[in-house]
C-alpha positions in Angstrom: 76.3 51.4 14.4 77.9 48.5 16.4 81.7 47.9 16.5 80.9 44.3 16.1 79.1 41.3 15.1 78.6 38.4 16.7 76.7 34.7 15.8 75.8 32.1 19.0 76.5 28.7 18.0 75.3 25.5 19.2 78.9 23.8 19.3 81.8 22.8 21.7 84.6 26.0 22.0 87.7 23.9 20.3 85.2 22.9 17.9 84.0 26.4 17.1 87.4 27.8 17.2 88.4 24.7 14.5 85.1 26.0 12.4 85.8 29.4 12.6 89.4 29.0 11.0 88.2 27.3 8.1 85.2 29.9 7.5 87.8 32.4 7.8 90.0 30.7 5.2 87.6 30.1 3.1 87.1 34.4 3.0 90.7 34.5 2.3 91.5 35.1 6.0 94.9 33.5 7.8 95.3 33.8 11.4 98.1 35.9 12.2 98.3 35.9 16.1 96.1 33.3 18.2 95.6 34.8 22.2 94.5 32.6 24.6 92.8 34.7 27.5 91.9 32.1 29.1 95.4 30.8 29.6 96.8 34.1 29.9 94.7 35.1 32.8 95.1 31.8 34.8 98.6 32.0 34.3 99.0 35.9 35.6 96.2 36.7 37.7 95.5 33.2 38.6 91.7 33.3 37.9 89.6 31.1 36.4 87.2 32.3 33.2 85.8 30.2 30.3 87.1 29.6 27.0 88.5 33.1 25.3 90.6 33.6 22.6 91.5 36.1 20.3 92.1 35.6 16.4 93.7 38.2 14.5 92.8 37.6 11.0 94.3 38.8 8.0 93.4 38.9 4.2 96.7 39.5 2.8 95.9 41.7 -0.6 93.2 43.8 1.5 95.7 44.8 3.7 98.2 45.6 1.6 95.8 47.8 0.0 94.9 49.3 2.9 98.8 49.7 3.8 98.7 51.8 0.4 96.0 53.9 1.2 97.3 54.4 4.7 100.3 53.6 6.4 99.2 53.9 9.7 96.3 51.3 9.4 98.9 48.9 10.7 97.8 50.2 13.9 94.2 48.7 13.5 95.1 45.5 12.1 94.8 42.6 12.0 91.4 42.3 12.4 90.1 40.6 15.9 87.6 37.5 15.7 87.2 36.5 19.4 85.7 33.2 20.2 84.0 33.0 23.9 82.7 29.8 25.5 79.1 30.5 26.5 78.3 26.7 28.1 79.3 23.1 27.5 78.2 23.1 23.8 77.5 26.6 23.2 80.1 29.4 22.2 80.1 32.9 20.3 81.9 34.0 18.1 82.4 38.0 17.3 84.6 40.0 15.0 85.2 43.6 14.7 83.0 45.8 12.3 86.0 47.8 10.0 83.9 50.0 8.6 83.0 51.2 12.2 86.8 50.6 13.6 87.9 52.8 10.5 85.7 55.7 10.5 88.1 57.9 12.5 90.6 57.6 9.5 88.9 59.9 7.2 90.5 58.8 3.5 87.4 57.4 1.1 89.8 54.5 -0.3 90.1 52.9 3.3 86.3 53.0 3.2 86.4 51.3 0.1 88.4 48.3 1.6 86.7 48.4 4.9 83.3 47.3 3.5 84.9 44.7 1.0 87.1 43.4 4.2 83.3 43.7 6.1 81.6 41.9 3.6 83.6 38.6 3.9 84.8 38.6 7.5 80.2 38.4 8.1 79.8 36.4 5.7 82.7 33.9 7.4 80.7 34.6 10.7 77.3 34.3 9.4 78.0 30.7 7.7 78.6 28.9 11.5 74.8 29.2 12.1 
């Protein structure tokens, strides 16, 4: 099982990273945190790498549910959509898999959440293609 999935686009990064927002949205998703590797790395190491930045999306009443089930699942959230520019007008975009990020917590009701949670963050993915 992958940890991830991941959709190419034909589409400018700030563009994608504009889509992706509203797809997520659209799930039920808010962006929590917004990390811009690119920047980051420039600005510390002082190299130069193409468009990368980190979403951490969160579906408010999923993870309160999953804060019920388990208070440590703080630890594995939000959950990551990254957003890498591949060329001049091409960019993928990849989210974390929480079924596969949440099989080492062994409690059935996270399952339960982590394929509802699964379900909409690839279905927010899928729908940039």
């Amino acid at each position: 099982m992958s940890y991830y999935r991941s959709r190419t686009v034909k589409a400018p990064f700030e563009q994608t990273i504009e889509r992706v927002v509203e797809r997520l949205k659209s799930e039920g998703f808010g962006i929590l945190s917004d990390i811009d590797v690119q920047a980051t790395l420039k600005s510390k190491l002082d190299v130069d790498v193409g468009g990368y930045r980190i979403l951490g999306a969160c579906n408010p009443p999923f993870a309160y549910q999953a804060l019920q089930a388990e208070d440590k699942i703080g630890t594995m959230l939000p959950c990551n959509v990254i957003v890498q520019q591949r060329g001049p007008e091409t960019t993928e975009v990849s989210t974390v898999d929480p079924i596969a990020s949440m099989q080492a917590v062994k409690n059935p009701k996270l399952a339960e959440i982590a394929e509802q949670v699964r379900e909409k963050l690839f279905r927010a993915i899928d729908g940039l293609a």
